[in-house]
C-alpha positions in Angstrom: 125.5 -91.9 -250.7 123.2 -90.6 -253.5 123.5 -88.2 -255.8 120.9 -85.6 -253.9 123.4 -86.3 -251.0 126.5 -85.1 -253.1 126.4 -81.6 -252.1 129.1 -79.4 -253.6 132.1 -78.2 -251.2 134.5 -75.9 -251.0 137.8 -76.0 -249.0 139.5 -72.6 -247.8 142.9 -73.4 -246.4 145.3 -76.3 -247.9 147.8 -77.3 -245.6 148.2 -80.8 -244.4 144.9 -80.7 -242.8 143.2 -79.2 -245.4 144.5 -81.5 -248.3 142.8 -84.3 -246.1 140.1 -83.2 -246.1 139.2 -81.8 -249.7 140.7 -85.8 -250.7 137.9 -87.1 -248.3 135.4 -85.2 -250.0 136.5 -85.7 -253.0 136.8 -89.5 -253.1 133.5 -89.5 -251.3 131.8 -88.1 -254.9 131.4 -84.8 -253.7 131.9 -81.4 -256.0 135.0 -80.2 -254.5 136.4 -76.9 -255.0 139.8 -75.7 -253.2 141.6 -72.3 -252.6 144.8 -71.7 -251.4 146.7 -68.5 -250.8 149.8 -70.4 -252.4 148.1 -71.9 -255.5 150.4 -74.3 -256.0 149.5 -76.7 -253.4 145.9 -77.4 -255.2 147.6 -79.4 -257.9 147.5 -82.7 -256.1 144.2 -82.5 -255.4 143.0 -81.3 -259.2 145.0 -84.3 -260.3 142.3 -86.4 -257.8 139.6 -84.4 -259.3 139.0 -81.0 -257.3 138.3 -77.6 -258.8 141.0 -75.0 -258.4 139.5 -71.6 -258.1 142.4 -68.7 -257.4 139.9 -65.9 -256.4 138.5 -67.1 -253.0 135.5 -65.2 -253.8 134.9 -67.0 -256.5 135.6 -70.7 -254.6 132.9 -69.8 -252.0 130.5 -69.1 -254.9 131.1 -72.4 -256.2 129.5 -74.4 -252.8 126.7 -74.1 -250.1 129.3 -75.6 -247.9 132.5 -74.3 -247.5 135.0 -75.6 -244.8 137.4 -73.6 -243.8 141.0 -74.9 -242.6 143.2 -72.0 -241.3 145.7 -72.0 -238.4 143.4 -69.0 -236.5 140.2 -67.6 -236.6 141.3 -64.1 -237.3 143.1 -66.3 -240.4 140.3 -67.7 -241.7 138.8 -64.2 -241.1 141.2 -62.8 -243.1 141.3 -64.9 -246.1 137.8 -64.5 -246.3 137.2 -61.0 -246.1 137.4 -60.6 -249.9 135.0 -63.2 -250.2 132.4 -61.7 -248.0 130.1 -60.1 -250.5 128.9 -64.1 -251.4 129.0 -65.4 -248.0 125.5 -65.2 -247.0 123.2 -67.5 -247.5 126.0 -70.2 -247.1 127.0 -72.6 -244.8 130.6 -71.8 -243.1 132.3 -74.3 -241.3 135.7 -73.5 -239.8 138.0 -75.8 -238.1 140.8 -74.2 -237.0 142.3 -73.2 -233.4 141.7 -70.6 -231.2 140.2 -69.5 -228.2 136.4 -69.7 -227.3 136.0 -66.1 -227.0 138.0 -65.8 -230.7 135.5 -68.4 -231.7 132.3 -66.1 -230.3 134.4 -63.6 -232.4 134.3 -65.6 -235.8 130.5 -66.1 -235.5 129.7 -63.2 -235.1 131.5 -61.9 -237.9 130.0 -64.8 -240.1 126.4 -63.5 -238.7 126.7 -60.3 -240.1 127.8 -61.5 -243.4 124.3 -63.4 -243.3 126.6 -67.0 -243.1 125.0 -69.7 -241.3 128.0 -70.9 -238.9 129.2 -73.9 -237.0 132.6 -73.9 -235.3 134.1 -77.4 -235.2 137.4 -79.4 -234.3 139.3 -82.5 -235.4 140.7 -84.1 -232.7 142.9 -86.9 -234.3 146.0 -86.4 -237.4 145.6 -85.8 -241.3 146.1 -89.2 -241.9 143.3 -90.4 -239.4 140.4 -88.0 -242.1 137.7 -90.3 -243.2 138.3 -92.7 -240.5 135.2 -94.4 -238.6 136.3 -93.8 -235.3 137.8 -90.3 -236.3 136.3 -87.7 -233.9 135.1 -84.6 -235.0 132.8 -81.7 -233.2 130.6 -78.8 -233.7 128.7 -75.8 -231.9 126.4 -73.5 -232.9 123.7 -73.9 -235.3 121.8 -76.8 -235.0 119.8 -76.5 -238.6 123.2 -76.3 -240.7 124.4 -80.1 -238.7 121.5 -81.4 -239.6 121.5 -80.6 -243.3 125.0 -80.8 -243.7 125.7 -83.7 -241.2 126.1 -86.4 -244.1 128.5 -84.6 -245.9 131.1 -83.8 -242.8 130.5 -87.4 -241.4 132.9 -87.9 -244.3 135.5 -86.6 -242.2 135.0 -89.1 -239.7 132.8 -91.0 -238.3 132.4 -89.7 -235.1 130.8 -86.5 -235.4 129.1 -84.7 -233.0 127.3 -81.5 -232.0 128.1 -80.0 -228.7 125.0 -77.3 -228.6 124.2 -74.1 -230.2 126.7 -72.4 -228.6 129.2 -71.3 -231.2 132.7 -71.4 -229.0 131.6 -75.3 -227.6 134.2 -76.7 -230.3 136.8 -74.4 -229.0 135.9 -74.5 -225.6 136.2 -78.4 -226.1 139.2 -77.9 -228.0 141.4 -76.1 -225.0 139.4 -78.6 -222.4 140.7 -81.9 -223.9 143.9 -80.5 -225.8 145.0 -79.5 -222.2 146.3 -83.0 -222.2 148.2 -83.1 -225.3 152.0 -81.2 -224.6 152.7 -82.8 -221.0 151.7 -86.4 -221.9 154.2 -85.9 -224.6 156.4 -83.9 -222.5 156.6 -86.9 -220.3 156.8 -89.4 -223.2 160.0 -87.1 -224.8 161.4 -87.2 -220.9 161.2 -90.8 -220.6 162.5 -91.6 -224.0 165.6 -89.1 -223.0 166.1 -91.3 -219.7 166.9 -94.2 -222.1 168.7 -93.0 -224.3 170.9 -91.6 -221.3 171.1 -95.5 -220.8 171.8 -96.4 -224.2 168.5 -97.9 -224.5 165.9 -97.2 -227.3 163.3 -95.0 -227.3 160.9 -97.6 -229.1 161.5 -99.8 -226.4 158.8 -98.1 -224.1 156.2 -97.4 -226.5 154.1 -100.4 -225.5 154.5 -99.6 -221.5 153.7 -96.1 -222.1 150.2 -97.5 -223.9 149.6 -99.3 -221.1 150.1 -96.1 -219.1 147.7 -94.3 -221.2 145.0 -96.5 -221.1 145.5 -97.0 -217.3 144.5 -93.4 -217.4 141.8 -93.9 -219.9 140.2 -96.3 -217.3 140.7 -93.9 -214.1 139.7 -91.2 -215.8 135.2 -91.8 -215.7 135.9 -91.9 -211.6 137.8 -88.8 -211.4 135.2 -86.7 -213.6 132.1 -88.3 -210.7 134.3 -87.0 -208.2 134.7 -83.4 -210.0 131.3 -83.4 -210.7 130.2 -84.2 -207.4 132.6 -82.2 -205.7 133.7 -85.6 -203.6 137.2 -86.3 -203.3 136.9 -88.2 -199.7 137.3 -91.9 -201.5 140.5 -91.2 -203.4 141.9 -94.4 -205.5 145.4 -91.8 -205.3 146.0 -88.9 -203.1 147.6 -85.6 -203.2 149.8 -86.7 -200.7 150.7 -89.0 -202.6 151.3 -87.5 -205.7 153.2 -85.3 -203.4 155.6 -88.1 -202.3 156.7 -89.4 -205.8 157.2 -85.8 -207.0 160.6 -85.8 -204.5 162.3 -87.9 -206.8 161.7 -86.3 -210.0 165.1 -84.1 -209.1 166.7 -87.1 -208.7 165.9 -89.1 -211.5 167.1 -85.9 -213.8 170.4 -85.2 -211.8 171.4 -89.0 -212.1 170.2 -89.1 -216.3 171.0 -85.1 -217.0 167.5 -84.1 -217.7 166.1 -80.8 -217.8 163.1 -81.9 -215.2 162.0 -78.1 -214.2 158.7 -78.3 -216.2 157.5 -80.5 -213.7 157.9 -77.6 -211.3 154.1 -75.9 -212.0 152.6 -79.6 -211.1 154.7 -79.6 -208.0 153.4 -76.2 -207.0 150.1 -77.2 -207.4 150.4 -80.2 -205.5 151.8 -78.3 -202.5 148.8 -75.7 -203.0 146.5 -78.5 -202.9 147.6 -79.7 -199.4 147.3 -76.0 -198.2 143.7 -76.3 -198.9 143.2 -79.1 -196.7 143.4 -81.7 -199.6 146.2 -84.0 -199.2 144.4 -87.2 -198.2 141.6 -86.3 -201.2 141.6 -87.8 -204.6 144.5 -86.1 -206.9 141.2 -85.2 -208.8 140.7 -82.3 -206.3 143.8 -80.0 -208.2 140.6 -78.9 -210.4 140.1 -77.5 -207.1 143.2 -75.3 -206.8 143.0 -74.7 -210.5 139.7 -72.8 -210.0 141.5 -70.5 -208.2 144.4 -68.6 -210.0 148.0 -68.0 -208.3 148.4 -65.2 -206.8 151.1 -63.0 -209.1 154.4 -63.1 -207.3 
C-alpha cells in the first residue's frame, strides 16, 4: 500500500468488534482515530498507535472515512448526532445490526447531513478482521466503494458490494444470519445428548463439520430449485423430513431435553404437506414461509 493509499480513519464504536478493526487499520499504516463513549477502552489501541479523540465531533473531523461500529443503527445514530454539523462531505460507513428498513432509515439520515453512506456487514468473529477469506459487504453508493474499497479490504479480504441499495447489507444480513441460532441450537442440543451420556461435547465437533459442509454442498441445488420454483426432483422430501421429526420427542424424553424449539419446524413441515408438497424437495418450506400463519 502506498502512502496516497493511507487514507486517514476514524472508528466510532470500540467494543470487541470495533477494537478489531481500528488494530487492522492501524497495523495496515493507516491514520487511525478512535472514540468511544467509555474513553477508557481507547487505551490499547493508542498504545498500537491510534489517536484518541473524546469529542466525537472532533474524531469525525479528523478522517474522510469514518466507520462506525454500534450495536443499532438508531445507536450509531445517536452517538453521532453531536457530530453532525462535520458529517457532510465525508464518507460514513456503519456496520452494525438492524433491520433493512432501519438501515433505509440510517441513510437517509446520513443524506441529509450531506454524508456519503454505505451500510455494510461482517459476517465472520473479531478475531477473523484482516483475514483473506474474511467476508465483508456493502450497499448503497457505488462512488464511496470504489474510492474507499482499498482501505476497507483491510478488514478482510472478501469484500463486496451488493448494489446501490442502501438496506442490501442488512437485508443480506437477516437473509444469511437466519441460519446462525438453530444450527447452534442443534449443536448446544446434541452436545446436551452427550453429556446426558457422559460423553464429551468435543467429541462431535468433527461429525458436526461434516454435517455442515454436507449442507454447504446441498445447498447450490436447493437455491435452482427456489429459483426455479421446481421442487418435483427432491434429493429429500417433506415427507420425509416429516418422518424423522416423530422422534425428536423421543430422543428428548429418553436424554431429558427441552426439544420444544423444534416445534415451529414441525409446524411448518405439516403446513407444507397441506399445500400439496410432501413428496417435493424440503426446499419448498420457502414456499409456506411466503405465506405467514395465520394468528391463532
Amino acid at each position: 500500500m502506498t502512502g496516497q493509499d493511507r487514507i486517514p480513519v476514524t472508528v466510532i464504536g470500540l467494543g470487541s468488534m470495533g477494537r478489531a478493526l481500528a488494530g487492522a487499520f492501524i497495523r495496515a499504516g493507516h491514520r487511525t482515530t478512535v472514540w468511544n463513549r467509555t474513553a477508557a477502552k481507547a487505551a490499547p489501541l493508542v498504545a498500537e498507535g491510534a489517536v484518541h479523540e473524546q469529542d466525537i465531533a472532533e474524531a469525525v473531523a479528523a478522517s474522510p472515512l469514518v466507520v462506525a461500529c454500534l450495536t443499532t443503527y438508531d445507536a450509531t445514530i445517536g452517538a453521532l448526532e453531536p457530530a453532525a454539523g462535520v458529517l457532510e462531505g465525508r464518507a460514513l460507513v456503519t456496520l452494525n445490526s438492524g433491520s433493512p428498513a432501519q438501515a433505509r432509515r440510517a441513510a437517509a439520515w446520513a443524506a441529509g447531513l450531506g454524508a456519503r453512506h454505505l451500510g455494510g456487514a461482517i459476517k465472520n468473529v473479531p478475531s477473523a478482521v484482516g483475514a483473506a477469506d474474511t467476508l465483508l459487504y456493502y450497499g448503497g453508493d457505488r462512488s464511496v466503494f470504489d474510492e474507499f474499497e482499498p482501505v476497507l479490504r483491510v478488514l478482510g479480504g472478501d469484500t463486496v458490494h451488493l448494489g446501490d441499495d442502501p438496506d442490501l447489507a442488512a437485508l443480506y444480513e437477516m437473509a444469511v444470519g437466519g441460519t446462525l441460532l438453530p444450527a447452534l441450537v442443534g449443536f448446544f442440543q446434541g452436545a446436551a445428548a452427550l453429556q446426558a451420556r457422559g460423553l464429551e461435547a468435543a467429541s462431535m465437533v468433527r461429525f458436526s463439520v461434516k454435517w455442515f459442509q454436507m449442507i454447504e454442498s446441498v445447498l447450490p441445488v436447493l437455491a435452482e430449485e427456489i429459483d426455479e420454483g421446481d421442487y418435483g426432483s427432491p434429493l429429500s422430501s417433506v415427507n420425509t423430513f416429516l418422518a424423522g421429526a416423530a422422534h425428536d420427542d423421543g430422543f428428548g424424553e429418553e436424554a431429558g431435553l427441552d426439544v420444544e424449539w423444534h416445534r415451529p419446524f414441525h409446524d411448518l413441515l405439516r403446513r407444507a404437506v397441506e399445500d400439496g408438497h410432501g413428496e417435493h424437495s424440503i426446499a419448498a418450506v420457502t414456499e409456506v414461509l411466503k405465506r405467514p400463519a395465520a394468528a391463532g
